[in-house]
Structure formats: C-alpha cells, structure tokens
TINU-699595 format. One record per atom (N, C-alpha, C): chain; residue number from 1; atom name; x, y, z. Coordinates in Angstrom, 3 decimals. Layout:
<ketors>
KETOR   cadena   num   atomo         c1         c2         c3
KETOR        A   NUM      CA          X          Y          Z
...
</ketors>
This chain:
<ketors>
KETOR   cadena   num   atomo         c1         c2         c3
KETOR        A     1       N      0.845     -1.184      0.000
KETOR        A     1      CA      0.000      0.000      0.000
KETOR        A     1       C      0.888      1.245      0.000
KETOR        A     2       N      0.601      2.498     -0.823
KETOR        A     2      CA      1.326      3.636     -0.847
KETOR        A     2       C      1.439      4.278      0.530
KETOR        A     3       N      2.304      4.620      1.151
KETOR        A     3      CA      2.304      5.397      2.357
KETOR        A     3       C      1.462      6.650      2.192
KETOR        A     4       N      0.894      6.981      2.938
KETOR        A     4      CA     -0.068      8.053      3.745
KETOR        A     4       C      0.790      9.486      3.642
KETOR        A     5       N      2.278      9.378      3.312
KETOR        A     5      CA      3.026     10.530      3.482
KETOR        A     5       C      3.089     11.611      2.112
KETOR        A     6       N      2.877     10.936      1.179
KETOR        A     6      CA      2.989     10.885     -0.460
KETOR        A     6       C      1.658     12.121     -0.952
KETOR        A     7       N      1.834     13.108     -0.972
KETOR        A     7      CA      0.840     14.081     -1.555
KETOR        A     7       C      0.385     13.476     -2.765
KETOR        A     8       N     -1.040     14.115     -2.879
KETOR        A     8      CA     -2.106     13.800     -4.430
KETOR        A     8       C     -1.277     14.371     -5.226
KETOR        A     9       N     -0.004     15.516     -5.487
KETOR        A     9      CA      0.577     15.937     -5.856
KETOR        A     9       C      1.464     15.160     -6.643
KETOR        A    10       N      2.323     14.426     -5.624
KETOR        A    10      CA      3.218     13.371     -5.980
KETOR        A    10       C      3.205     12.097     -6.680
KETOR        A    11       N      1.323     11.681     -6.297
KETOR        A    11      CA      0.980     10.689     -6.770
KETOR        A    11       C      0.720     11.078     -8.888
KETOR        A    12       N      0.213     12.462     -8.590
KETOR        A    12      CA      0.212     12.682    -10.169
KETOR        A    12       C      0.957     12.561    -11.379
KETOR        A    13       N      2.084     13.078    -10.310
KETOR        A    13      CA      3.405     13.103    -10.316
KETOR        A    13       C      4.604     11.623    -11.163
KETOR        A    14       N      3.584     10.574    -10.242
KETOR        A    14      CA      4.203      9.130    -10.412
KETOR        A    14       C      3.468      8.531    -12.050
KETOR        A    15       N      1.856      9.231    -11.982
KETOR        A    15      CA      1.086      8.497    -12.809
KETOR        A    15       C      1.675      9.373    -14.604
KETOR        A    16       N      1.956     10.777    -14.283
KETOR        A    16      CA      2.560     11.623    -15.694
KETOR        A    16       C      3.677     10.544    -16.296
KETOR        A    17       N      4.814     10.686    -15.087
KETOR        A    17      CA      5.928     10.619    -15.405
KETOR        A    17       C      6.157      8.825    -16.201
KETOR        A    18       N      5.653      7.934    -15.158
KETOR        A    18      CA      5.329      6.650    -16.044
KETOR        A    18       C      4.538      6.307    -16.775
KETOR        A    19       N      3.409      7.699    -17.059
KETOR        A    19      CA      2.622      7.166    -18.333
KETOR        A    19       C      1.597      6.164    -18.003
KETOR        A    20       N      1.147      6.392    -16.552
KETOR        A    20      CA     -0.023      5.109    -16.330
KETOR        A    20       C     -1.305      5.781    -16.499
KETOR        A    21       N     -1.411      6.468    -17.645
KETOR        A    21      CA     -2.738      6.936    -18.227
KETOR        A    21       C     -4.059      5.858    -18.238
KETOR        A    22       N     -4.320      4.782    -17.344
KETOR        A    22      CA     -5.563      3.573    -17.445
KETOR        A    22       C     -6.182      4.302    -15.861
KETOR        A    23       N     -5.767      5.154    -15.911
KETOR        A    23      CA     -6.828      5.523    -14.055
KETOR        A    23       C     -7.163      6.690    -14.915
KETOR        A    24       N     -8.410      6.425    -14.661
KETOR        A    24      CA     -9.471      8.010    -15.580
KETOR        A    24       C     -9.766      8.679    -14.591
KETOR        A    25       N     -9.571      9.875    -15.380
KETOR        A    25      CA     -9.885     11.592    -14.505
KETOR        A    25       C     -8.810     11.391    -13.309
KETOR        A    26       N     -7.914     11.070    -13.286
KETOR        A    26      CA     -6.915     10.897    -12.219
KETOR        A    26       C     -6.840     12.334    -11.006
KETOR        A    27       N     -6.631     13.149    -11.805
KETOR        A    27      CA     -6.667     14.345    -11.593
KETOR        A    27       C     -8.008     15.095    -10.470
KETOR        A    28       N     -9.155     14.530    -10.803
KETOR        A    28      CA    -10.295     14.815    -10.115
KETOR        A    28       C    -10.632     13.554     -9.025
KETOR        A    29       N     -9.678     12.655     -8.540
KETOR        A    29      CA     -9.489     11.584     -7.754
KETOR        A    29       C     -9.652     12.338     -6.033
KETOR        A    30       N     -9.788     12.078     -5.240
KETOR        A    30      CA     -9.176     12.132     -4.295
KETOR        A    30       C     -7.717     11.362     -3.642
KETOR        A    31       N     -7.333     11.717     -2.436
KETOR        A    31      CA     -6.124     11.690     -2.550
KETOR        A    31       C     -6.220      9.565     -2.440
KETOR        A    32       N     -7.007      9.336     -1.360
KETOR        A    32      CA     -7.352      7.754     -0.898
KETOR        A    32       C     -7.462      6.922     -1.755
KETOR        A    33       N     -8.392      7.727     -2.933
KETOR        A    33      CA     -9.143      6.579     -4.113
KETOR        A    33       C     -8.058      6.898     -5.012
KETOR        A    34       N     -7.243      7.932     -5.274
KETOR        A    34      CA     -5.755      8.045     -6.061
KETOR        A    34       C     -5.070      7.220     -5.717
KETOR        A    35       N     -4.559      6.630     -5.204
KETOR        A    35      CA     -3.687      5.793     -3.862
KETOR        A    35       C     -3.942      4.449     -4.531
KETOR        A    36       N     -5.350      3.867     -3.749
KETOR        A    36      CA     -5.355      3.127     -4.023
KETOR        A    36       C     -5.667      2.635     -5.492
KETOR        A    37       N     -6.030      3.333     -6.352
KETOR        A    37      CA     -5.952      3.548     -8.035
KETOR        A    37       C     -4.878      2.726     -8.727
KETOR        A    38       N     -3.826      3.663     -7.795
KETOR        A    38      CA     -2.407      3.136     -8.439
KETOR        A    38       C     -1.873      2.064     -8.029
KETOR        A    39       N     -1.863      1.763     -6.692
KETOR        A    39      CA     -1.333      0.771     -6.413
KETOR        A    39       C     -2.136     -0.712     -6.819
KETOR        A    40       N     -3.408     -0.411     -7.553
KETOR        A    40      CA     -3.648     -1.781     -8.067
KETOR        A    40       C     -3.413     -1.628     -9.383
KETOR        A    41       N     -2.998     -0.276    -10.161
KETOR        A    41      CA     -2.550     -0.538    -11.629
KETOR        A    41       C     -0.976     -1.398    -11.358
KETOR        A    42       N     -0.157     -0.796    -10.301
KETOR        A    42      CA      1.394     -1.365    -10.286
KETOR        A    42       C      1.324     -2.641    -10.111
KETOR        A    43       N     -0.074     -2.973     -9.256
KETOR        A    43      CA      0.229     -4.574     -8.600
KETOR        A    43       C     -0.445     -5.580    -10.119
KETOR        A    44       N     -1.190     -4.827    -11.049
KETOR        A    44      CA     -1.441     -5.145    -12.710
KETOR        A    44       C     -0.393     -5.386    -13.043
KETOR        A    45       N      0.255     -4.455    -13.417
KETOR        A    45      CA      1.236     -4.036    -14.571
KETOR        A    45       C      2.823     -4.751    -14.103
KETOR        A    46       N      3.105     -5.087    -15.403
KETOR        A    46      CA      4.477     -5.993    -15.062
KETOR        A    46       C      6.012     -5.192    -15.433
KETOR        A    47       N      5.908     -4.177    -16.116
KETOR        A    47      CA      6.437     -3.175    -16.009
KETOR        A    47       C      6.242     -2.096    -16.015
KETOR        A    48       N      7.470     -0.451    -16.271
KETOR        A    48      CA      7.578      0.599    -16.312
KETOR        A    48       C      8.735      0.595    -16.753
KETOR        A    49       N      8.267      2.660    -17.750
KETOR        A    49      CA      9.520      2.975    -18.047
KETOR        A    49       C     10.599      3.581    -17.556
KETOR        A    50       N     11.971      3.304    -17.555
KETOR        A    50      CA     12.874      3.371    -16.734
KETOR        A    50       C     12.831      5.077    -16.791
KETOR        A    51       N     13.387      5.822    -15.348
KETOR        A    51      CA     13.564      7.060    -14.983
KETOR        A    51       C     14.665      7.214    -14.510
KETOR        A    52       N     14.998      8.287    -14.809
KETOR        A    52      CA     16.919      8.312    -14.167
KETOR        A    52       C     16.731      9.951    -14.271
KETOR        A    53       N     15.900     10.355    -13.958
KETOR        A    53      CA     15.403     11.958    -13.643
KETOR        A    53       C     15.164     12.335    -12.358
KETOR        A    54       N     13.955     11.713    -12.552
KETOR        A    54      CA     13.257     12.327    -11.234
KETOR        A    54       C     13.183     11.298     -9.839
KETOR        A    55       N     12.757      9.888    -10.485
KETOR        A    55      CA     12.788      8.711     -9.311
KETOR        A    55       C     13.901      8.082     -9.135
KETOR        A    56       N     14.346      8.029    -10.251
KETOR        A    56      CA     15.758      7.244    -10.053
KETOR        A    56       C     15.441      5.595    -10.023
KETOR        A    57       N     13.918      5.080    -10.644
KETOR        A    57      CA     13.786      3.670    -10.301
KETOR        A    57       C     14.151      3.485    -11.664
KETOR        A    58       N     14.651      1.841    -12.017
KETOR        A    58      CA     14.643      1.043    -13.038
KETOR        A    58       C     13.449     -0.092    -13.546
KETOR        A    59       N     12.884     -0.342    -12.268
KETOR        A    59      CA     11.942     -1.579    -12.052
KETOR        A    59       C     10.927     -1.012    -11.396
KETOR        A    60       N     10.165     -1.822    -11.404
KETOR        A    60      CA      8.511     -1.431    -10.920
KETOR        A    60       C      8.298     -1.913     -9.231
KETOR        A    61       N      9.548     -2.729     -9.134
KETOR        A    61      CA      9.810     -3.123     -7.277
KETOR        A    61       C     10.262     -1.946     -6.837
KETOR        A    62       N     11.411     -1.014     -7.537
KETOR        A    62      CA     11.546     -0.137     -7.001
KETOR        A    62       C     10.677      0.581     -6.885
KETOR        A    63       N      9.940      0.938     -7.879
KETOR        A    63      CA      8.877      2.032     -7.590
KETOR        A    63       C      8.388      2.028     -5.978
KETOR        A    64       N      7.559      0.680     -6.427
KETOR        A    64      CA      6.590     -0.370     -4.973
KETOR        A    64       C      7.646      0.064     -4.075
KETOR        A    65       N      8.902      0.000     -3.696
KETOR        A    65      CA      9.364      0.353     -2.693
KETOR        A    65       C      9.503      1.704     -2.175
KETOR        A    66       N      9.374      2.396     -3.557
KETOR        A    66      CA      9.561      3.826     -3.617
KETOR        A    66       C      7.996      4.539     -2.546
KETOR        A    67       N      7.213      3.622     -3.416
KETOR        A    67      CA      5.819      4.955     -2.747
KETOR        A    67       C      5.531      3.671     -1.301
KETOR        A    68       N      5.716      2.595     -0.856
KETOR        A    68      CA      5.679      2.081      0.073
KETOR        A    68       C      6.251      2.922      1.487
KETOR        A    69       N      7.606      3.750      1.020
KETOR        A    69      CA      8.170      4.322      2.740
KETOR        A    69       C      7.647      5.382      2.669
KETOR        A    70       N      7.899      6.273      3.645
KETOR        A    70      CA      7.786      7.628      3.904
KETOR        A    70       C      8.280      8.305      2.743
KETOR        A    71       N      7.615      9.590      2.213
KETOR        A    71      CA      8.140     10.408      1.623
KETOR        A    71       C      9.261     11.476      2.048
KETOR        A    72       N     10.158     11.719      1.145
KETOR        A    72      CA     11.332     12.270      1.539
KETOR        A    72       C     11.246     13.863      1.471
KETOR        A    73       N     10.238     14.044      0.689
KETOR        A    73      CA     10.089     15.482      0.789
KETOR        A    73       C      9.512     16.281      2.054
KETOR        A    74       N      8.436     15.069      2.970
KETOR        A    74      CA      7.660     15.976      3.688
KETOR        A    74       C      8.275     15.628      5.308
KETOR        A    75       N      8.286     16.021      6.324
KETOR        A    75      CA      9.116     16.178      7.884
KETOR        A    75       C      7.262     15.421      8.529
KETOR        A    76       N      6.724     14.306      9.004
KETOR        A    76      CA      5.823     13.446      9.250
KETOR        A    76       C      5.311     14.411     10.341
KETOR        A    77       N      5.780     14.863     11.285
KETOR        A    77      CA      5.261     15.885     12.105
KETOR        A    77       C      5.304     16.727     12.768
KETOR        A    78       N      4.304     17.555     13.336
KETOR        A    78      CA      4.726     19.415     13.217
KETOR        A    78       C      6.011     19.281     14.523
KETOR        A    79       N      5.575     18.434     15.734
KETOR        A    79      CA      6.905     18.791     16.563
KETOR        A    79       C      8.308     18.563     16.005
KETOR        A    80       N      8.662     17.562     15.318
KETOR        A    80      CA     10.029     17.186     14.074
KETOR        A    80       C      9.991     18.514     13.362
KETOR        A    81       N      9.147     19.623     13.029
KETOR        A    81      CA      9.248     20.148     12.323
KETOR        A    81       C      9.788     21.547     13.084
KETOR        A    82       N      9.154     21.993     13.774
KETOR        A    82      CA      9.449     22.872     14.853
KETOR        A    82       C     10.432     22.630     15.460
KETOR        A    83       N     11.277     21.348     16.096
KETOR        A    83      CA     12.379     21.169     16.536
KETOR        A    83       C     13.785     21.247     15.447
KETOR        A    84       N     13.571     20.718     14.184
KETOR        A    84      CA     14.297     21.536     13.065
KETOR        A    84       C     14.751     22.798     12.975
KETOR        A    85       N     13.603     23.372     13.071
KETOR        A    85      CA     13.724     25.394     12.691
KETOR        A    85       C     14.235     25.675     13.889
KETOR        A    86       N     13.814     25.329     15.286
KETOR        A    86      CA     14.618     26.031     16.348
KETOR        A    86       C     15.958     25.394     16.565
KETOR        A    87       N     16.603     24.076     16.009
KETOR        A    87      CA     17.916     23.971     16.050
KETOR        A    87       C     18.732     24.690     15.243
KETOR        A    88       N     18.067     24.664     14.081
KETOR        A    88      CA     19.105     25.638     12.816
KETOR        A    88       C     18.807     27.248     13.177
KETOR        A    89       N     17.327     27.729     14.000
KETOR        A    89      CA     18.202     28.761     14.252
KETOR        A    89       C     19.302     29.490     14.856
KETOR        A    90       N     19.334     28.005     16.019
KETOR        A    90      CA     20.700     28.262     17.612
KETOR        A    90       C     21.664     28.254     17.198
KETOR        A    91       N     21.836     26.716     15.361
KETOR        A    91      CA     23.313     26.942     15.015
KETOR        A    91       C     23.413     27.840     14.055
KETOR        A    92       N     22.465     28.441     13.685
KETOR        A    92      CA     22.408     29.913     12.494
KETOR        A    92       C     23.017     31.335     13.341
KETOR        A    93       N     22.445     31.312     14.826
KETOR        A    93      CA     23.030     32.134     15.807
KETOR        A    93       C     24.767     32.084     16.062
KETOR        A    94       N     24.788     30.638     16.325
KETOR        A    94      CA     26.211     30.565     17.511
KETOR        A    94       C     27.048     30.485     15.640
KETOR        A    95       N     26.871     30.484     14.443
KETOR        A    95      CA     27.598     30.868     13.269
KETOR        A    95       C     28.022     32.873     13.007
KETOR        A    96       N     26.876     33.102     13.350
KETOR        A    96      CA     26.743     34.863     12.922
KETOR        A    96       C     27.538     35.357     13.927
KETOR        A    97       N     27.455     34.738     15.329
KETOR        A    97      CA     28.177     35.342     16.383
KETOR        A    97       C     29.802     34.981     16.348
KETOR        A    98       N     29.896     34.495     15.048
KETOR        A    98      CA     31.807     34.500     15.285
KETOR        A    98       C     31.582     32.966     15.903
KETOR        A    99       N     31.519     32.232     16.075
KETOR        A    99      CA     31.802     30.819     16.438
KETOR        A    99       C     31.905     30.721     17.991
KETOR        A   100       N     31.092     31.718     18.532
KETOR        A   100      CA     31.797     31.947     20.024
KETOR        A   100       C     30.374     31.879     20.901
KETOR        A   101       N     30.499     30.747     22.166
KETOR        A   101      CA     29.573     30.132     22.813
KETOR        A   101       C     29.019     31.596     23.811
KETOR        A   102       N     29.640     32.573     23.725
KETOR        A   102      CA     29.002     33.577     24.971
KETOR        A   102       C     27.927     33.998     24.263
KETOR        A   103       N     26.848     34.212     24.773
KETOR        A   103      CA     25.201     34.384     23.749
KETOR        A   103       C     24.692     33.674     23.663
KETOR        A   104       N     24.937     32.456     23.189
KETOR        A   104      CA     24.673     31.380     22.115
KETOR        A   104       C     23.687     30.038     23.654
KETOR        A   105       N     22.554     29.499     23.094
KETOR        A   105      CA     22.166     28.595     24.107
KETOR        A   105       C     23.357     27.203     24.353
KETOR        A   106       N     24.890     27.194     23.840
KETOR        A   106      CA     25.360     25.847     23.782
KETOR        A   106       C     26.742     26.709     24.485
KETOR        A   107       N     26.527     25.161     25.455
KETOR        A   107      CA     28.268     25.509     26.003
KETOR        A   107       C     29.496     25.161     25.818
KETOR        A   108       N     29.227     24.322     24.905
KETOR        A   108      CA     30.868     23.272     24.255
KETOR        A   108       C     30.505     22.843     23.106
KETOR        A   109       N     31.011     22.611     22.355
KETOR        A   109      CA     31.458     22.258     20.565
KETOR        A   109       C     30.101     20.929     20.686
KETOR        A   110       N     30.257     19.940     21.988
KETOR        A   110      CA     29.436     18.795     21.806
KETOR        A   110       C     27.671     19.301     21.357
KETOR        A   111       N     27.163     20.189     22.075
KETOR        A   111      CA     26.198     20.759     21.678
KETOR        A   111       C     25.747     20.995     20.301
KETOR        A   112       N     27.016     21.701     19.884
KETOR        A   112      CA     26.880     22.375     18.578
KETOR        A   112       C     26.889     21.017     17.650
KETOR        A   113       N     27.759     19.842     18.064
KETOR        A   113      CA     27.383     18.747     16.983
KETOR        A   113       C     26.163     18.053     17.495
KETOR        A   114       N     25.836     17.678     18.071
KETOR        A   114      CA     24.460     17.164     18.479
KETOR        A   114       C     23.363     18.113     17.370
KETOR        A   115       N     23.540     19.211     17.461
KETOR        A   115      CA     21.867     19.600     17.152
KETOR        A   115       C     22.378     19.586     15.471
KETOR        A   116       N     23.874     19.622     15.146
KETOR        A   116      CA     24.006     19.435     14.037
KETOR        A   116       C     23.927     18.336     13.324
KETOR        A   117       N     24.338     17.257     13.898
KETOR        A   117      CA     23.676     16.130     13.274
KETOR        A   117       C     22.826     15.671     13.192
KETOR        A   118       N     21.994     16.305     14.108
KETOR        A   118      CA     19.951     16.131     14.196
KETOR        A   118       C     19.774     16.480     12.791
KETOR        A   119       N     20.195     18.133     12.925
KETOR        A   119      CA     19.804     18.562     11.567
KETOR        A   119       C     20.221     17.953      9.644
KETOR        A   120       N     21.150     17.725     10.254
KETOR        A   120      CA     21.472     17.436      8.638
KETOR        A   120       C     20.888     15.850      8.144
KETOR        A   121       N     19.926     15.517      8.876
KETOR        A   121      CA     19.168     14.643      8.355
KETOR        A   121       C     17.694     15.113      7.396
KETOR        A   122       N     17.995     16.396      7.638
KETOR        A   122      CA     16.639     17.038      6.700
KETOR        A   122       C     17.373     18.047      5.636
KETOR        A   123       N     18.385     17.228      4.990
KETOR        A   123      CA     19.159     17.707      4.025
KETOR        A   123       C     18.259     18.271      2.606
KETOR        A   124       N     16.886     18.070      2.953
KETOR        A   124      CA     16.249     18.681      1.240
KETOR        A   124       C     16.026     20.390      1.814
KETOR        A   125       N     15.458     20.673      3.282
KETOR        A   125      CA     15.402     22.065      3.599
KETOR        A   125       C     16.576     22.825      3.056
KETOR        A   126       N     16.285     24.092      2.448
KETOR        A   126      CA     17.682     24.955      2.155
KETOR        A   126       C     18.337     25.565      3.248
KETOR        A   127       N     17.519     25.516      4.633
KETOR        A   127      CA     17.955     26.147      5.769
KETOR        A   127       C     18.926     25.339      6.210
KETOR        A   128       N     18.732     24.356      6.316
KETOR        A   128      CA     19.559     23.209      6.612
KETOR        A   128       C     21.311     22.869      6.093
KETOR        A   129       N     20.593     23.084      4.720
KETOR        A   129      CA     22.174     22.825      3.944
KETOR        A   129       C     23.122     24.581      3.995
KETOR        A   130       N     22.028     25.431      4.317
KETOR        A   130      CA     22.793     26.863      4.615
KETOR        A   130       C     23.543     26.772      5.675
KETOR        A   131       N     23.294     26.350      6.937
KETOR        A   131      CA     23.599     26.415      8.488
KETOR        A   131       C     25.071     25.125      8.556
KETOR        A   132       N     24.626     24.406      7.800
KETOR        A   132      CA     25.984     23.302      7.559
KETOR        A   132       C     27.171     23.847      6.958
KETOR        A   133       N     26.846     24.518      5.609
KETOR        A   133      CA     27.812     25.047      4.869
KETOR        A   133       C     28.400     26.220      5.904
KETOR        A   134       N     28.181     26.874      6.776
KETOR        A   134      CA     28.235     28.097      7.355
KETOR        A   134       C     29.168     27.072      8.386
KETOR        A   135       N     28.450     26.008      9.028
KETOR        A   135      CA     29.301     25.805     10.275
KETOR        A   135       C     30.650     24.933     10.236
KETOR        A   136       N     30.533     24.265      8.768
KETOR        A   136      CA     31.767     23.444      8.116
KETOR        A   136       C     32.824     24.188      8.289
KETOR        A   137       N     32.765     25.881      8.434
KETOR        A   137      CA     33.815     26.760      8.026
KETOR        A   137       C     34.813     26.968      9.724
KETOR        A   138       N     33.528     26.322     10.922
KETOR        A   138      CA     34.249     26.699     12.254
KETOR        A   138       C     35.694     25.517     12.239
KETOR        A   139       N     36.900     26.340     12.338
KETOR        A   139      CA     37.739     25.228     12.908
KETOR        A   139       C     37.399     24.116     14.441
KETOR        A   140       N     36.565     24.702     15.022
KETOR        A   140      CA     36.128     23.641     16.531
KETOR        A   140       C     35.417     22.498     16.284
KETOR        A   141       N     35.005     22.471     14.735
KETOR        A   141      CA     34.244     21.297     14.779
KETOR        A   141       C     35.105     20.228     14.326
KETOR        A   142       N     35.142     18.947     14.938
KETOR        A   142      CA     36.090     18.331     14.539
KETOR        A   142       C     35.696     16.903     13.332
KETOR        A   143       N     34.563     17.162     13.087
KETOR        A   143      CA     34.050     16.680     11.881
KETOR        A   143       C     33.152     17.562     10.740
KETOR        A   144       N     33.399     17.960      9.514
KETOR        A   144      CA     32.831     18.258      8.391
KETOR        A   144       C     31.663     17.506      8.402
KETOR        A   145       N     30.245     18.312      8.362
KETOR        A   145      CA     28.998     17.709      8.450
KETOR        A   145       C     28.517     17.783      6.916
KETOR        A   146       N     27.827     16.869      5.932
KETOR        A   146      CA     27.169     16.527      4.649
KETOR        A   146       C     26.065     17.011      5.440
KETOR        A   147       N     24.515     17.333      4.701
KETOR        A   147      CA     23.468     17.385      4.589
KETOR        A   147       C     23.668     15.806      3.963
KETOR        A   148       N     22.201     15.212      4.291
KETOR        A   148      CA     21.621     13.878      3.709
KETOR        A   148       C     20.432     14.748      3.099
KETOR        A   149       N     20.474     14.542      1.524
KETOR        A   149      CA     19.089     15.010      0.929
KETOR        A   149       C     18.810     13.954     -0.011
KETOR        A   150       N     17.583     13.975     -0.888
KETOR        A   150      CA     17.168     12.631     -1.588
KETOR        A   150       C     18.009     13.007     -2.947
KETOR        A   151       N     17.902     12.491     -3.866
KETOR        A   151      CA     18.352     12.329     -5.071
KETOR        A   151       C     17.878     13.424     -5.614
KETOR        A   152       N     16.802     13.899     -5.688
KETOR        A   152      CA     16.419     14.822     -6.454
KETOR        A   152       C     16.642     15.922     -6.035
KETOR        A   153       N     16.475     16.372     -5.027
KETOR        A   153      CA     17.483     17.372     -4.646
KETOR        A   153       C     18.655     17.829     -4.651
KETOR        A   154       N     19.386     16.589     -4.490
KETOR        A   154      CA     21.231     16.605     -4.795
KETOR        A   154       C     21.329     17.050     -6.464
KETOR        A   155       N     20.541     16.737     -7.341
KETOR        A   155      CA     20.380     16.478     -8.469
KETOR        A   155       C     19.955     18.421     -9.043
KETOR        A   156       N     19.088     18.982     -8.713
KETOR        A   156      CA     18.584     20.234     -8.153
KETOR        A   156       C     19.768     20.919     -7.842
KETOR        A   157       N     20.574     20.944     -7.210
KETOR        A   157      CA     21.605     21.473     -6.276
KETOR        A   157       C     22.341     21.815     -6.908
KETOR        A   158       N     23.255     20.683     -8.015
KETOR        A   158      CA     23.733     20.514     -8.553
KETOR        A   158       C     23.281     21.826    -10.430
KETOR        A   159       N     22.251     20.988    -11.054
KETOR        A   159      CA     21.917     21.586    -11.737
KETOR        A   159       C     21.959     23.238    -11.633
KETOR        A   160       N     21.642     23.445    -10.577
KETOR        A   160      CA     22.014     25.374    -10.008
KETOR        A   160       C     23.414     25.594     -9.981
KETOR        A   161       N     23.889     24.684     -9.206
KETOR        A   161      CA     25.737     25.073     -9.302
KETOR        A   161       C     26.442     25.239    -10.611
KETOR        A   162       N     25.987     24.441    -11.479
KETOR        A   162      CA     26.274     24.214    -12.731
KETOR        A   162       C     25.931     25.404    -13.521
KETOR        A   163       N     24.904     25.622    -13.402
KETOR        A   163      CA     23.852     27.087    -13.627
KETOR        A   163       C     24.743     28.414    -13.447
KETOR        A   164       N     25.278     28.697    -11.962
KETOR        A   164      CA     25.572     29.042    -11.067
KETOR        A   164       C     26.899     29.816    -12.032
KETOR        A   165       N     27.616     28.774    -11.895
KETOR        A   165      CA     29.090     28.976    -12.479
KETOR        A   165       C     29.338     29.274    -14.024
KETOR        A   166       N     28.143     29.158    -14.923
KETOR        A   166      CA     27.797     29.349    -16.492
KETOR        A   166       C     27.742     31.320    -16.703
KETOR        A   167       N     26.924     31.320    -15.549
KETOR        A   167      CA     26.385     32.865    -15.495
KETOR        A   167       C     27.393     33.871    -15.101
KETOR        A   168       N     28.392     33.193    -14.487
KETOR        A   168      CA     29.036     34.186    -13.772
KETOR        A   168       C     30.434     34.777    -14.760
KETOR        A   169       N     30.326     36.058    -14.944
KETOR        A   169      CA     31.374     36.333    -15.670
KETOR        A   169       C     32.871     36.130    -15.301
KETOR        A   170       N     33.653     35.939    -16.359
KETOR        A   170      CA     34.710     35.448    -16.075
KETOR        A   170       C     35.673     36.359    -16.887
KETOR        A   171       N     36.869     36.846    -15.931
KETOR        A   171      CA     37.644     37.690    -16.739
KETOR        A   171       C     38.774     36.583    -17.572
KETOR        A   172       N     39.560     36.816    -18.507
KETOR        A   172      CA     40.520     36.226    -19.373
KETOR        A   172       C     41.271     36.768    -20.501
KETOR        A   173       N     42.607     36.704    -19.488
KETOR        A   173      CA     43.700     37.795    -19.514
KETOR        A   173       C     44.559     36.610    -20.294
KETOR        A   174       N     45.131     37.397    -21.554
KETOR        A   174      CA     46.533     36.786    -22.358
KETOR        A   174       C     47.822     37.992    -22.112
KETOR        A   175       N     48.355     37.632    -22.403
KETOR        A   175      CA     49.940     37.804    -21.910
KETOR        A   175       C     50.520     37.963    -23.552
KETOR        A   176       N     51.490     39.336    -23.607
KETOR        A   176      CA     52.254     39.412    -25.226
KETOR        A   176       C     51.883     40.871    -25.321
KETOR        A   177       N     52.154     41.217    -26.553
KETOR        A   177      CA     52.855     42.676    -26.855
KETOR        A   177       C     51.910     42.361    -28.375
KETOR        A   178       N     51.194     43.744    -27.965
KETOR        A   178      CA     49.873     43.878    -29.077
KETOR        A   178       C     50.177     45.670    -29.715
KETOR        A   179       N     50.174     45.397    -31.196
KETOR        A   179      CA     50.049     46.623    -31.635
KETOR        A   179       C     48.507     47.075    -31.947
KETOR        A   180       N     48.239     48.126    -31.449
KETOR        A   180      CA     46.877     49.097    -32.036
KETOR        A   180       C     47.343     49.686    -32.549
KETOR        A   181       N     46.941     49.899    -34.350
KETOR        A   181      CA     47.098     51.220    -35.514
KETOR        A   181       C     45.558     51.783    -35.580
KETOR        A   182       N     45.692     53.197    -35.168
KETOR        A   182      CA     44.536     53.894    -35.519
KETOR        A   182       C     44.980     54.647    -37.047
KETOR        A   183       N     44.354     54.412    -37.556
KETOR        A   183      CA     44.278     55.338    -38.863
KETOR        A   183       C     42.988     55.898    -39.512
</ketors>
C-alpha cells in the first residue's frame, strides 16, 4: 500500500511521469481513491519505463518500494518540524556570532554537533544545507557535516551550481605585446 506521506501531488506526479494513463480523470481523484488507483494498476502491470530523472527507479519493485516508505520530501510531524527550525536557528546564531559560545544557548562544541547532526538529516530544507555550509567553516568542529538530501534534490543542487558557475562572468587575460594602428 502507498504510504499516507505521499501528496495527491506526488501521486500525479508518479502516474505523468510513467505514463499510467488507465486511471481516468486521475486528476479529479481524491487523494485515498488516487492511492489506491495506483497501487492496483502497479500490482497489474508488469512493467515501467525506466527514470533516471526524477525517481531514479529502473523496475517497478523499485517504484513499490519507492511509494511504500515515507516520503522524503515531507518532515511526518509538526513537533520534528518545529524542533528543526529552532535547532538551525541556535546553530544559524552561535555561526553569525563568530563561532563563540558567549550568547549562544550551547556551552561546548558537543552541543553544537548534536543539534548538528539532528539537523542534517533534513538535508532537502535549504535552511539546513545553509547552516551546515556556514558551520563546516568553524575550525572547533572536529568533523565536516554533509546534509543527507534525496536524489532529487542533490540532483537540483547541482543543476544550479552548474547554472551558477555558467552565469558568472569570467575575466581572461593573455599575456604578449599587441600593436593598435589607428588610422
């Protein structure tokens, strides 16, 4: 059965992208009778076409495994969610303040990795991967923290960096002895 976590969004999402156009009016579904829609076309159907975009599945087990767990996009509940934003803002604080515990709610480096490794398990938030990149830069930490984000995001990330570095002008200087004739 599709997990409960998976927006009508996502599910549309699954039915575009593989082309399982046999569930009519999909679109005007609710989210329950969407759900279960699909998961008896997948438990039909003996294949799909391969994605290396957006899902990253090859096989139709993956899929099934795919919409079976939790979704990676959404934080399951509001206290997980609220305890997120108020950790990245303490280590968004004890970063702006110079790396320095006077102010700051933490009294030793252990603090500061604790709530940091809480956090970087919600590696798709941009707050998240901001507050990491920011605190990677303190020499006190004695491990370099990754964000964990899903594929499509890393993928996202990437595509911008790439983006990123296309746009940006670039000076390019040669070296030698050039005559200008005005006439």
């Amino acid at each position: 059965m599709i997990h409960s976590s998976h927006s009508k969004k996502d599910l549309i999402e699954v039915i575009e992208r593989f082309q399982l156009y046999s569930i009519i009016n999909y679109n005007e579904l609710r989210k329950n009778h969407l759900s279960k829609a699909l998961w008896t076309l997948l438990e039909t159907n003996p294949s799909i076409p391969e994605d290396t975009e957006v899902f990253y599945v090859t096989t139709i087990d993956e899929l099934k495994d795919y919409l079976t767990k939790t979704s990676c996009k959404q934080i399951t509940s509001n206290s997980v969610k609220y305890d997120v934003a108020d950790r990245v803002k303490n280590l968004t604080y004890y970063v702006k303040g110079g790396f320095v515990f006077r102010g700051t709610n933490y009294e030793n480096i252990d603090g500061v990795m604790m709530d940091a490794e809480f956090v970087r398990h919600f590696g798709d938030l941009p707050s998240v991967r901001r507050v990491l990149g920011l605190l990677n830069g303190d020499i006190k930490t004695p491990v370099k923290l990754q964000p964990v984000m899903t594929r499509r995001v890393e993928q996202r990330v990437k595509k911008r960096d790439i983006q990123k570095g296309q746009n940006t002008p670039k000076f390019h200087h040669t070296q030698g002895s050039y005559t200008i004739d005005f006439n």
